[in-house]
Every structure is written in C-alpha cells, then in structure tokens.
Residue frames relative to the residue before (quaternion, step in Angstrom):
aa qw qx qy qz dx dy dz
X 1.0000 0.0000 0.0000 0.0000 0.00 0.00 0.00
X 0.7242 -0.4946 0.4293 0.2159 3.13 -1.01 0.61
X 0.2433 0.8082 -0.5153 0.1484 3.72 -0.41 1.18
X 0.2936 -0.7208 0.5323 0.3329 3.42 -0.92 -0.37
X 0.0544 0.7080 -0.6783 0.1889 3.31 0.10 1.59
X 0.6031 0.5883 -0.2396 0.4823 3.79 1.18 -1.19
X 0.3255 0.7145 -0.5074 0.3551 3.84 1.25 0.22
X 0.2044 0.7779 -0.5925 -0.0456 3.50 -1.32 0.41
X 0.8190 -0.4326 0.2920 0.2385 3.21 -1.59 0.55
X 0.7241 0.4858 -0.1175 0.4753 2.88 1.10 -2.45
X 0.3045 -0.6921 0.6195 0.2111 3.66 -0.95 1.14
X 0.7879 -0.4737 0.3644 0.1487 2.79 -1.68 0.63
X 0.0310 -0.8132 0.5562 0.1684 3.64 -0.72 0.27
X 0.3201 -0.8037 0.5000 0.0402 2.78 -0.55 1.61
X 0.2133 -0.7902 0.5735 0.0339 4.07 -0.24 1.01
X 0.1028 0.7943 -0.5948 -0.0683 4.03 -0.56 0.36
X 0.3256 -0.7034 0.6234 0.1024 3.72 0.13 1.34
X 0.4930 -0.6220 0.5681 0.2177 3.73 -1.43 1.26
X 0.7525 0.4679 -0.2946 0.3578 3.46 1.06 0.09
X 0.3425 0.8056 -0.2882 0.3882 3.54 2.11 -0.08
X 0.5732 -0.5928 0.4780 0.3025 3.50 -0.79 0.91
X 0.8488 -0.0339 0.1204 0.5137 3.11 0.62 -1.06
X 0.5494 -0.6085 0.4615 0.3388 3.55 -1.35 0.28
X 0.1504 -0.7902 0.5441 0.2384 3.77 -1.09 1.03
X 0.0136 0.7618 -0.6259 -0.1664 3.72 -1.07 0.08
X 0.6445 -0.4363 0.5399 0.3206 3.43 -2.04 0.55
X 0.8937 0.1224 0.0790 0.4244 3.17 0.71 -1.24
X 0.2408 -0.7896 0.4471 0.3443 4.29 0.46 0.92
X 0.7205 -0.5574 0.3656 0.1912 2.81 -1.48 0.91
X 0.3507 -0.7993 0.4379 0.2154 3.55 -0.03 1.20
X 0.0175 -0.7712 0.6329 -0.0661 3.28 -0.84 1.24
X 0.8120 -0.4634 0.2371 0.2640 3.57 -1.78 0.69
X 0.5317 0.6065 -0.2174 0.5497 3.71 2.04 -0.51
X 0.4712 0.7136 -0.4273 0.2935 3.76 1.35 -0.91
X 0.1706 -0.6540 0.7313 0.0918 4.10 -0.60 0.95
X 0.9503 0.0063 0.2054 0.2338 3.53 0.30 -1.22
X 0.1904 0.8852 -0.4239 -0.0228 3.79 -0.21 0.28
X 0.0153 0.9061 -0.3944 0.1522 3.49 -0.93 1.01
X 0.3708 0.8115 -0.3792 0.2455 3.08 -0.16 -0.09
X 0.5497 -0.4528 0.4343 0.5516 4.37 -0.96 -0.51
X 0.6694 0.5120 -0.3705 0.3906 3.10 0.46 -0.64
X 0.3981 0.5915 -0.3738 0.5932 4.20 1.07 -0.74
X 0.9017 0.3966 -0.0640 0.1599 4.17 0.44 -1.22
X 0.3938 -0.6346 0.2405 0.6200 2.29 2.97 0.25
X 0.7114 0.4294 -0.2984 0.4695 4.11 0.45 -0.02
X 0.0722 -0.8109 0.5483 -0.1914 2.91 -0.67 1.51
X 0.3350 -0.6985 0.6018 0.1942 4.28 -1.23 0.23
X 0.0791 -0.7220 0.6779 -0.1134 2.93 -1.37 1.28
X 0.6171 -0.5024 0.5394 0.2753 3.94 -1.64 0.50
X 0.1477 -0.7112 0.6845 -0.0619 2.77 -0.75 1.51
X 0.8225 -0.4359 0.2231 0.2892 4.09 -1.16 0.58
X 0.7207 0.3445 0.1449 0.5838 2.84 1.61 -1.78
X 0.5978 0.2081 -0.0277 0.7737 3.47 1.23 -0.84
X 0.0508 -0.6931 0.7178 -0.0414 3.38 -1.24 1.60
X 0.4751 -0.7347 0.4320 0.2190 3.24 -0.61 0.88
X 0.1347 -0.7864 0.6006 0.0527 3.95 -0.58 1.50
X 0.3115 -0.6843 0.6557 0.0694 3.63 -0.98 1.11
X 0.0855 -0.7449 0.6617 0.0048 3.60 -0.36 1.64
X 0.0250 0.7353 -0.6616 -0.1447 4.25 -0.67 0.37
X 0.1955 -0.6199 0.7588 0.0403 3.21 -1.82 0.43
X 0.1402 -0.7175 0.6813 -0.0363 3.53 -1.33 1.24
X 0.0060 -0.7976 0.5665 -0.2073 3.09 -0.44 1.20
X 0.1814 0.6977 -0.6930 -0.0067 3.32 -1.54 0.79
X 0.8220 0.0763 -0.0491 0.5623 3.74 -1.09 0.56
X 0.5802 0.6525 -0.4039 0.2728 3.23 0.73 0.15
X 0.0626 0.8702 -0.4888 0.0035 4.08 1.18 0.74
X 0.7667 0.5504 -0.3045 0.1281 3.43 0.73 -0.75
X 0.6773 0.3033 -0.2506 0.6217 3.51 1.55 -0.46
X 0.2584 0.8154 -0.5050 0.1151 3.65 1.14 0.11
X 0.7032 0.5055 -0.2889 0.4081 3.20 0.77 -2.14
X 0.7239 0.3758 -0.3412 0.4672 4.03 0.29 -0.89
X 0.3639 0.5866 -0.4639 0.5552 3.86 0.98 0.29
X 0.8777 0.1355 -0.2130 0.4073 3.35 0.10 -0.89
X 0.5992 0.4705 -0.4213 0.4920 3.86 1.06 -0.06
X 0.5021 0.3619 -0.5905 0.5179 3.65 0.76 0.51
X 0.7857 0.3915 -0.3692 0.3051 3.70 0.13 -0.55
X 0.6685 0.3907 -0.3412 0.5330 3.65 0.68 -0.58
X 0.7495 0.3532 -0.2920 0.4776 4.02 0.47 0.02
X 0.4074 0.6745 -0.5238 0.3237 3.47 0.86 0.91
X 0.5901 -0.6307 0.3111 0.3965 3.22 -1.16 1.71
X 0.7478 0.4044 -0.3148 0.4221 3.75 0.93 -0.18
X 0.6741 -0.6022 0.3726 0.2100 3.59 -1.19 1.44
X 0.9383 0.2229 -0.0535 0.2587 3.10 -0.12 -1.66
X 0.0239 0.7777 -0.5505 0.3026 3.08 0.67 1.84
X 0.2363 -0.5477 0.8003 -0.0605 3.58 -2.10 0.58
X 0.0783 0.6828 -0.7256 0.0346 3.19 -1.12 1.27
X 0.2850 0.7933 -0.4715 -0.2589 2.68 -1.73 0.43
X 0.3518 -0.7430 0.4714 0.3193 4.05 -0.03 0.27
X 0.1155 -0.5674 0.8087 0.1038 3.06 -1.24 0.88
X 0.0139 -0.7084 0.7040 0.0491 3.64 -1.73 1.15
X 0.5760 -0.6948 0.3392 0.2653 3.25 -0.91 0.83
X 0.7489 -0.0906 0.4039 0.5175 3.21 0.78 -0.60
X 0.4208 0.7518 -0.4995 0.0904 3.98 0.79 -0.32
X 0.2922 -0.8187 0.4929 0.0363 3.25 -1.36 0.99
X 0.4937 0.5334 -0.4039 0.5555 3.29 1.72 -0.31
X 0.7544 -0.4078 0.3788 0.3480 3.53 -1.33 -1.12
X 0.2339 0.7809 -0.5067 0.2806 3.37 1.44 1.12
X 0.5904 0.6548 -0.3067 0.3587 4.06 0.82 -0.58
X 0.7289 0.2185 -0.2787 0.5859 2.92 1.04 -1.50
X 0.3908 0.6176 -0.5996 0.3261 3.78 0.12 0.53
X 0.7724 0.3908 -0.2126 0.4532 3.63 0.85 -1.73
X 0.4878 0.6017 -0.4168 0.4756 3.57 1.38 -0.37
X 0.4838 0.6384 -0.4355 0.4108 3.90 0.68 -0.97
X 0.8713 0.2080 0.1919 0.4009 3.12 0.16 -1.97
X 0.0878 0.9022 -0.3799 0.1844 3.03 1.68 1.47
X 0.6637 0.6603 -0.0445 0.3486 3.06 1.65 -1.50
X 0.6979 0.1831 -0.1558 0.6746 3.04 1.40 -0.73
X 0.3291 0.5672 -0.6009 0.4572 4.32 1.22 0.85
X 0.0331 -0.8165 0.4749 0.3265 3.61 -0.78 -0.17
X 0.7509 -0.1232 -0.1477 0.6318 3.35 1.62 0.35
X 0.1388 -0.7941 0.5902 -0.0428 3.63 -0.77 1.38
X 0.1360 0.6690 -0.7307 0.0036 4.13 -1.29 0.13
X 0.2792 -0.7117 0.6446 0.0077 2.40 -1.95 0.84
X 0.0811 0.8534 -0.4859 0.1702 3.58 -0.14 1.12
X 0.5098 -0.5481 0.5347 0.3922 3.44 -1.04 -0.50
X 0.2334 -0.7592 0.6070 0.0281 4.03 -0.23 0.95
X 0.5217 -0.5916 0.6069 0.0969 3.22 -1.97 0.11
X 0.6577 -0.4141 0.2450 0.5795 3.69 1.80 0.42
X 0.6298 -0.5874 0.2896 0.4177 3.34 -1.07 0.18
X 0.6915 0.3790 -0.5490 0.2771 3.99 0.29 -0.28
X 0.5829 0.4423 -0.5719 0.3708 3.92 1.09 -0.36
X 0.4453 0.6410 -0.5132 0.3570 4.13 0.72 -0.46
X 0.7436 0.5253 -0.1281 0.3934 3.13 0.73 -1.19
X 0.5771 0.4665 -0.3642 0.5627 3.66 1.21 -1.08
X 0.6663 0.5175 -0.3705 0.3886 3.76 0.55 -1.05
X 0.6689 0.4408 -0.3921 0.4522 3.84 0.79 -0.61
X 0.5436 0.5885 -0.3286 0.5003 3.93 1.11 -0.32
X 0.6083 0.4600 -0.3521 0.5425 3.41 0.99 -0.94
X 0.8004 0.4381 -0.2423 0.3297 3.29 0.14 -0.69
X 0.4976 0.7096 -0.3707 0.3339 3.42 1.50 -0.25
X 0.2043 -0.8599 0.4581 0.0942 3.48 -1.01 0.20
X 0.6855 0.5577 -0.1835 0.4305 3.35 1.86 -0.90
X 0.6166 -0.4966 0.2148 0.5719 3.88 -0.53 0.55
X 0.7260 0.5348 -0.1507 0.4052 3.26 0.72 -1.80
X 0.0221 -0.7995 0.5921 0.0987 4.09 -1.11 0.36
X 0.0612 0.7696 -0.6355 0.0056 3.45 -0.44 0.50
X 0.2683 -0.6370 0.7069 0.1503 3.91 -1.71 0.16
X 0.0173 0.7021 -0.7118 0.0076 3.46 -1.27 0.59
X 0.4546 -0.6809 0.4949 0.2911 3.72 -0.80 1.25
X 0.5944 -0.5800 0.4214 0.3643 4.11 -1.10 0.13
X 0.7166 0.4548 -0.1129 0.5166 3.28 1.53 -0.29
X 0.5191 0.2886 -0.3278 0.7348 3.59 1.75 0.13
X 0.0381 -0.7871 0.6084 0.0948 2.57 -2.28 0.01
X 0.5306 -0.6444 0.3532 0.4225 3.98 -0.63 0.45
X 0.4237 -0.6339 0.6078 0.2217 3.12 -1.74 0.34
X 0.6647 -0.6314 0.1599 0.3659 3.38 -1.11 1.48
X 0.8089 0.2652 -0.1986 0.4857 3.72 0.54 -0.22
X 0.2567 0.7359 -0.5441 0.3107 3.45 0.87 0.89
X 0.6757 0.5376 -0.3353 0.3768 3.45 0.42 -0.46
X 0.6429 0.5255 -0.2293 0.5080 3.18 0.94 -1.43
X 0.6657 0.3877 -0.3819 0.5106 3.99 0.77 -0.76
X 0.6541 0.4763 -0.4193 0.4116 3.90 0.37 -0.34
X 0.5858 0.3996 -0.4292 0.5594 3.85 1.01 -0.54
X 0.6368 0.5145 -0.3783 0.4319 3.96 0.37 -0.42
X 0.7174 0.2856 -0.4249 0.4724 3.33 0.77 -0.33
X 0.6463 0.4655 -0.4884 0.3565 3.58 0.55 -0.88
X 0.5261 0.7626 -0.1994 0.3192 3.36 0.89 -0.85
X 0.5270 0.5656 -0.2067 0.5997 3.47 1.65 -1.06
X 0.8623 -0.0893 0.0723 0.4931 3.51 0.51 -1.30
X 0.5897 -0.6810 0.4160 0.1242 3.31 -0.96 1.40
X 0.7516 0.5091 -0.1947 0.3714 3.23 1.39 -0.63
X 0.3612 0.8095 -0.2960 0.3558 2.62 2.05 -0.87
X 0.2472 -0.8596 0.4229 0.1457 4.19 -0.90 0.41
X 0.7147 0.0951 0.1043 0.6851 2.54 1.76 -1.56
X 0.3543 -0.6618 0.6185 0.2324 3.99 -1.79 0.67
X 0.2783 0.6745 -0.6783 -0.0865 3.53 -1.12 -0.09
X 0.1016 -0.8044 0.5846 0.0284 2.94 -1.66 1.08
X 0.4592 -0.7664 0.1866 0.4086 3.55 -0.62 0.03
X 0.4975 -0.6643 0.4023 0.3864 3.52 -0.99 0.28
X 0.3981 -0.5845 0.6894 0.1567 3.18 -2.06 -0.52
X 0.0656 0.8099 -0.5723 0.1104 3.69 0.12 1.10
X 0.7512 -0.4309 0.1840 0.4650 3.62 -1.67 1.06
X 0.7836 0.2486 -0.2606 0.5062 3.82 -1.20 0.23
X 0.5592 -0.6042 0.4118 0.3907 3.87 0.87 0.89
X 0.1290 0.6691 -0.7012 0.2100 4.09 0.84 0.43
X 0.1502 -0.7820 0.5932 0.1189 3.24 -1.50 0.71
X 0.0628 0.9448 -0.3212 0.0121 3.70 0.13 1.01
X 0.5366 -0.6844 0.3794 0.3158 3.39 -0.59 2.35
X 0.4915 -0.6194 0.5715 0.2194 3.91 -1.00 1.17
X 0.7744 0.2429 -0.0121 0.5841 3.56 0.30 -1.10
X 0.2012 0.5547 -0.7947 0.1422 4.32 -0.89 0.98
X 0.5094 -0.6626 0.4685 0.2862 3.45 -1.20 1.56
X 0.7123 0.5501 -0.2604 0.3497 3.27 0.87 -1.62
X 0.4900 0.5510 -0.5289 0.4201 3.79 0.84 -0.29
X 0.8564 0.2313 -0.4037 0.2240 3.47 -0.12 -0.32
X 0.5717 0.3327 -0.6107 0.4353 3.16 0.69 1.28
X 0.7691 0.3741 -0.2871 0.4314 3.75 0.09 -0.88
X 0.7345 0.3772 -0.2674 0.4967 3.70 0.78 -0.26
X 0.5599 -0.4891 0.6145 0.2642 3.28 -2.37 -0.89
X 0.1461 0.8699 -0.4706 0.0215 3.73 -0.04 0.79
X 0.0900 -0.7892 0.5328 -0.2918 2.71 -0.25 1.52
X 0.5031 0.6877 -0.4707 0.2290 3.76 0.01 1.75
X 0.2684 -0.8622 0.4292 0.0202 3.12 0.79 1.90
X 0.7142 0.5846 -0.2287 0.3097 3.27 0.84 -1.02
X 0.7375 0.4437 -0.0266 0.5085 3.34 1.48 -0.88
X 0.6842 0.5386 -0.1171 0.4776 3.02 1.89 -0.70
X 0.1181 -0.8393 0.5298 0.0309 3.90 -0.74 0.96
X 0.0130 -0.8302 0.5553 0.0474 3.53 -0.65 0.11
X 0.6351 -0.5296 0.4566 0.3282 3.80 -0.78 0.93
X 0.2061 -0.6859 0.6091 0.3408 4.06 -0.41 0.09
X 0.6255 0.4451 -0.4907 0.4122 3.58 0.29 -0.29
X 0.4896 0.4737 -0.4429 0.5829 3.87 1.14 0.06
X 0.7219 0.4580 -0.3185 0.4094 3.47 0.10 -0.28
X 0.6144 0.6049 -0.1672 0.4782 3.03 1.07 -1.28
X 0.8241 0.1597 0.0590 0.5403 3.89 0.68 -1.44
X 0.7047 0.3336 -0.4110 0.4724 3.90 0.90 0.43
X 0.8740 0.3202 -0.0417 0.3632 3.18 0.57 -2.32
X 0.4208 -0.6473 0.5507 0.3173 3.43 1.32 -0.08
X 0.6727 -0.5126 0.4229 0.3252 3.67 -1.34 -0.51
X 0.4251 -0.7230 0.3089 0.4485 3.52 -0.20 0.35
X 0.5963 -0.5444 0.4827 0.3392 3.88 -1.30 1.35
X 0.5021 -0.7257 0.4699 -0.0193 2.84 -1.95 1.52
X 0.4420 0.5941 -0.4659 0.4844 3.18 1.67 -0.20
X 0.8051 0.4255 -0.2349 0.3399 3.38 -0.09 -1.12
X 0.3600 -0.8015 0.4389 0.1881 3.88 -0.12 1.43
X 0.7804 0.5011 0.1036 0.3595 2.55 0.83 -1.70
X 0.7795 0.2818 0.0601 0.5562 3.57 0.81 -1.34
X 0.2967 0.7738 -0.4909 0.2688 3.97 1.10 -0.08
X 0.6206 0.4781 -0.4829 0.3912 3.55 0.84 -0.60
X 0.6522 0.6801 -0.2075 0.2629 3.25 0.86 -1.52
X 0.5383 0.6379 -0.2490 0.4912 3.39 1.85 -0.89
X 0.7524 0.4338 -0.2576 0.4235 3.13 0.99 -1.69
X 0.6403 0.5642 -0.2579 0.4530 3.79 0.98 -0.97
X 0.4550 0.4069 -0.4281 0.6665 4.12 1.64 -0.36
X 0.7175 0.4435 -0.4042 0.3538 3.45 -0.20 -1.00
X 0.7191 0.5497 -0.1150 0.4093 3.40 0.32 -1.11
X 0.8188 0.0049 -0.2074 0.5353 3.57 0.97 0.08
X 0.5503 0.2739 -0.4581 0.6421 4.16 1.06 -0.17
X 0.9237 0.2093 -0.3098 0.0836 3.72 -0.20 -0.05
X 0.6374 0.3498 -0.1484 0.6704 3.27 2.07 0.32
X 0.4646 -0.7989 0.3644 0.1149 3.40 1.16 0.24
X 0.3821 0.8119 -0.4152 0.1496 3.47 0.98 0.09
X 0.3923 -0.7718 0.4366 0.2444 3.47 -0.95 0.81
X 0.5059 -0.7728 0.3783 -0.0617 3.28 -1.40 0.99
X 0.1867 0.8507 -0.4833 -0.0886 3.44 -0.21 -0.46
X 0.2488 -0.8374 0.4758 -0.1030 3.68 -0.48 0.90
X 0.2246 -0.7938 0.5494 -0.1326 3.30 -0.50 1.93
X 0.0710 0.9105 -0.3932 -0.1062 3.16 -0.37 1.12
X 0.0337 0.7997 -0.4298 0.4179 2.93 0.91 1.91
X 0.3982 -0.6882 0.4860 0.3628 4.09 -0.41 0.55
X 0.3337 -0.7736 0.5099 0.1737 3.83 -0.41 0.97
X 0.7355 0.1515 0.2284 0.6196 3.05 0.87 -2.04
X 0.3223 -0.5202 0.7594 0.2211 2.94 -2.34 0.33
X 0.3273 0.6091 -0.7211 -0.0438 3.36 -1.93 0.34
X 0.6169 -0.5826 0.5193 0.1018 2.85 -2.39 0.83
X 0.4504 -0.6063 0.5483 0.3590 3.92 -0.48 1.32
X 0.4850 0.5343 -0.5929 0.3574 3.77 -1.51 0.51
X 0.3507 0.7367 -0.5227 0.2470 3.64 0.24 -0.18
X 0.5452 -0.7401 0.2126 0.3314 3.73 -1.05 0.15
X 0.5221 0.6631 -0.2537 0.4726 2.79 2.19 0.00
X 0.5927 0.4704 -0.4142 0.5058 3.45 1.64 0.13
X 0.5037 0.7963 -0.1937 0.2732 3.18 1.48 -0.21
X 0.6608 0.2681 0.1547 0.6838 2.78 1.35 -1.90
X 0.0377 0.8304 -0.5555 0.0200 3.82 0.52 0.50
X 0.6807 0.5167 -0.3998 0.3313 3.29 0.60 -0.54
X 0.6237 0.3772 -0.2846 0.6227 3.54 0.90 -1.75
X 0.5365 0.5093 -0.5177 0.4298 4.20 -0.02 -0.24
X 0.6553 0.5573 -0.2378 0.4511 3.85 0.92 -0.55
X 0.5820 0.6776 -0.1734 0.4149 2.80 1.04 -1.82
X 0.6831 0.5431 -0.0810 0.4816 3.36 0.81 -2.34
X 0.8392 0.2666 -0.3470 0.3230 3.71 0.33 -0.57
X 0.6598 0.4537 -0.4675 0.3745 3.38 1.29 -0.24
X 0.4827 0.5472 -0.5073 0.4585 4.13 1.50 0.16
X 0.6470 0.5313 -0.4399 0.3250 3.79 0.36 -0.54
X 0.4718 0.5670 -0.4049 0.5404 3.76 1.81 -1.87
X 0.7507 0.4392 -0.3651 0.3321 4.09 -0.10 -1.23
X 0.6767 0.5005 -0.3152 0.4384 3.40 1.01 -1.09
X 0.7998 0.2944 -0.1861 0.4889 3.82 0.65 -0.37
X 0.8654 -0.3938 0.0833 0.2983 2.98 1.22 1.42
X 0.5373 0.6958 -0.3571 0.3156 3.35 1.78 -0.68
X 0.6646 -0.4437 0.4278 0.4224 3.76 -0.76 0.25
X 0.4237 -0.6470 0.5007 0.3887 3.78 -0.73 0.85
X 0.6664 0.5303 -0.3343 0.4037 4.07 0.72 -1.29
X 0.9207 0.1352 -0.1978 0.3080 3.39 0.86 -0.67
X 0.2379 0.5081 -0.6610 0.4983 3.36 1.12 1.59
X 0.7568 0.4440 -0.3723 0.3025 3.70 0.09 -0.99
X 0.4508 0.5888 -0.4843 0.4643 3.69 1.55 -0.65
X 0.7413 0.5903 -0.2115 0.2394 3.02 0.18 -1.46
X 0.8769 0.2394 -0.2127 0.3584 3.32 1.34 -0.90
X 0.6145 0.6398 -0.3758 0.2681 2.43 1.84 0.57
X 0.4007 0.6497 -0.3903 0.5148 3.18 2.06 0.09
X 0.7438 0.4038 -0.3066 0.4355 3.70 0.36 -0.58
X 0.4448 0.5227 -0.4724 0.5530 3.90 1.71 -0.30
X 0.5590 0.5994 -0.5321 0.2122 4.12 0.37 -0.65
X 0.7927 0.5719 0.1176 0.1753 1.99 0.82 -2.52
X 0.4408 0.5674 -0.3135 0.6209 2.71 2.36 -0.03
X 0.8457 0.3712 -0.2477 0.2926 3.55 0.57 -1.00
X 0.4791 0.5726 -0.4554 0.4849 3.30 1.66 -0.38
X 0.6799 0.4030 -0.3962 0.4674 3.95 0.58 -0.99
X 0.3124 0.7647 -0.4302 0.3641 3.49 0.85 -0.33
C-alpha cells in the first residue's frame, strides 16, 4: 500500500533547459487568485526516483467537485505501488472540496487553490509542477484500480523507448472501453486521460503542454500531435486501468467539441475539404440522434 516511507528531506533540483516546452517549478508561482497552498512539499518533504521505484506524478484538477473527490484520492494514495506524487490543482472550490484535500494533506504532496482559466491550463499547471519520470491524470470523479500503477511502471519499464501507456477503462453500467482504437486518431476524438501516461521528459521536449484555445478538445490536439505529427511510441495494456463517470465537458458542449476537432485535423495539416467532410457528417449524426 501506498505510504510515505520514500519521503525525503533533500529538495529537489529543479533544472529548466532553454530548450523545454515549458517552465517546471517545486512550487507555482503565487499569483493574486491564490485561496490556498499545501501540501508535503509546503513542509520541506518532498519525492524523488529511486533505481527500482521511479517516481509517477498522478494530478487531479478539480473544482466544486466534493462528491467523488474522497475515492479520487484513496485510489491514489493506496496503490499497491509506493513511489507516487500527488498533486491537485483546484480552481477555486466553494463547496466542500478543501476540507476534503486538507483530510489527506499528508499523503497530497503539493495542492493550490486559485482561480484557473478552465481545465487544460489547470492541468498544464499540475505538469509544471510534476517532478517524477512517469505522468498520469485522473478526473475528480473517476478513479484507479488498486494495481494500476504498478502495471504502467512494468510496461514502461520493459521498454525504454516506449513514450506513452494506455490502458482500458471501466465506465458506469460496467461498459468496457478499448484504451488505444488506431483509427480514432484520425476519424474520431480520443480522449483517455484516465488510463493514459506519458514520460514528462516527453512532455517536457516534444509535446509542449496542451493548447489553450481548444476548451474542450485539447486532448485530441495533443494525441494528433503526438502520433501523425511526432510519431511517438506507445505501448498498450489491455487490462482495465481506471474507472470514470460520463458528464465530462465535452459531452456537454457537443457542438464546439465538434467544432474543436475538425480546427485541430486543419491545424496539423489535415486537408481543409476533408476535416469539414468529416464534421459535417458527424454534426448530422449528432442531430438526427438528437
């Protein structure tokens, strides 16, 4: 189970190459929106790679979002594997999400609470802030199954070359959904944060953070980007990783979620006639089921 025996003293050294997508920190820059900060790391104790035990940075973004929070975080801090980093970026929550992350300060290792810009900058900020080889994302409302971690270091672990993990999920009414379907990343939206892991030094030196224009569909950018336009290698477990709950914001907003994938297909090069074919057959098919 999941502890913090692997705690240390020695802070981190944080290194930002002039060539890095982005900028990492121990601690985000403190800004006029800040409600709150906390965490081990706030207490001088902090996680680091160890030979055998690399060290996987799981984040959660979260606003208002108290009710599946607490099992969110007992799937992460009680995984059969140790060397874990958490952290939550919350937006601002007004309901009874704080005192949740306060509960479970001890085993958080660095949380804030601020006002954000939607969920993919929430998200870029938990990356910034990451330190361990491995990155994963879990939604406040899903959560991991007890040995999910431990199978994603085994696979990267097999091969060095490897970039990215996907496994599959487990969605309300026991739906079982395939982590990895080649053809989604052209003709579809893939979109499987929960199941999905990615090296930070990939982040860090190909994909950059995921693009603010896109509210709704940013994953979808990074996953086009990431195989038609940088090629990155994979490896795929077809084993259930995670649980999550339909509601998301892309079921929400279906149109601009439409809209968003056929500007990314254009932005990364796709033919102007056939993103727009494309969305406009899949705008029908939305409105006839409609």
């Amino acid at each position: 189970m999941s502890n913090n025996k692997l705690l240390t003293t020695e802070k981190q050294e944080i290194i930002n190459h002039k060539n890095n997508k982005f900028t990492n920190f121990l601690f985000l820059p403190i800004c006029t929106e800040r409600q709150a900060e906390g965490g081990l790391r706030t207490k001088g104790l902090f996680k680091k790679s160890y030979e055998n035990k690399p060290l996987i940075s799981i984040i959660t973004v979260i606003f208002n979002g108290e009710k599946y929070l607490e099992e969110t975080i007992k799937s992460v801090i009680t995984q059969s594997y140790e060397n874990i980093e958490y952290i939550i970026i919350d937006g601002g929550s007004t309901d009874g999400t704080l005192d949740i992350i306060k509960k479970y300060e001890n085993k958080i290792d660095y949380w804030i609470s601020e006002k954000d810009y939607g969920l993919y900058h929430a998200m870029n900020r938990g990356i910034s802030a990451t330190t361990g080889e491995i990155i994963g994302m879990i939604n406040s409302d899903d959560f991991y199954y007890p040995d999910a971690f431990q199978k994603v270091i085994n696979a990267f672990s097999s091969n060095k070359d490897i970039e990215l993990f996907f496994g599959d999920l487990l969605r309300d009414g026991d739906l079982r959904i395939k982590g990895w379907n080649e053809k989604y990343i052209k003709l579809n939206s893939f979109a499987a944060h929960p199941s999905m892991f990615v090296r930070r030094e990939t982040y860090l030196k190909k994909t950059g953070l995921y693009k603010l224009q896109y509210r709704i569909s940013s994953d979808y950018d990074f996953i086009y980007r990431a195989f038609n336009i940088l090629n990155l290698k994979k490896i795929y477990l077809a084993e259930p990783i995670a649980f999550f709950r339909l509601g998301g914001i892309s079921s929400k907003q279906t149109f601009r979620a439409y809209t968003e994938e056929m500007l990314i297909k254009i932005d990364n090069g796709e033919k102007i006639y056939k993103a727009l074919s494309w969305y406009l057959i899949k705008l029908i098919r939305w409105l006839i089921i409609k």
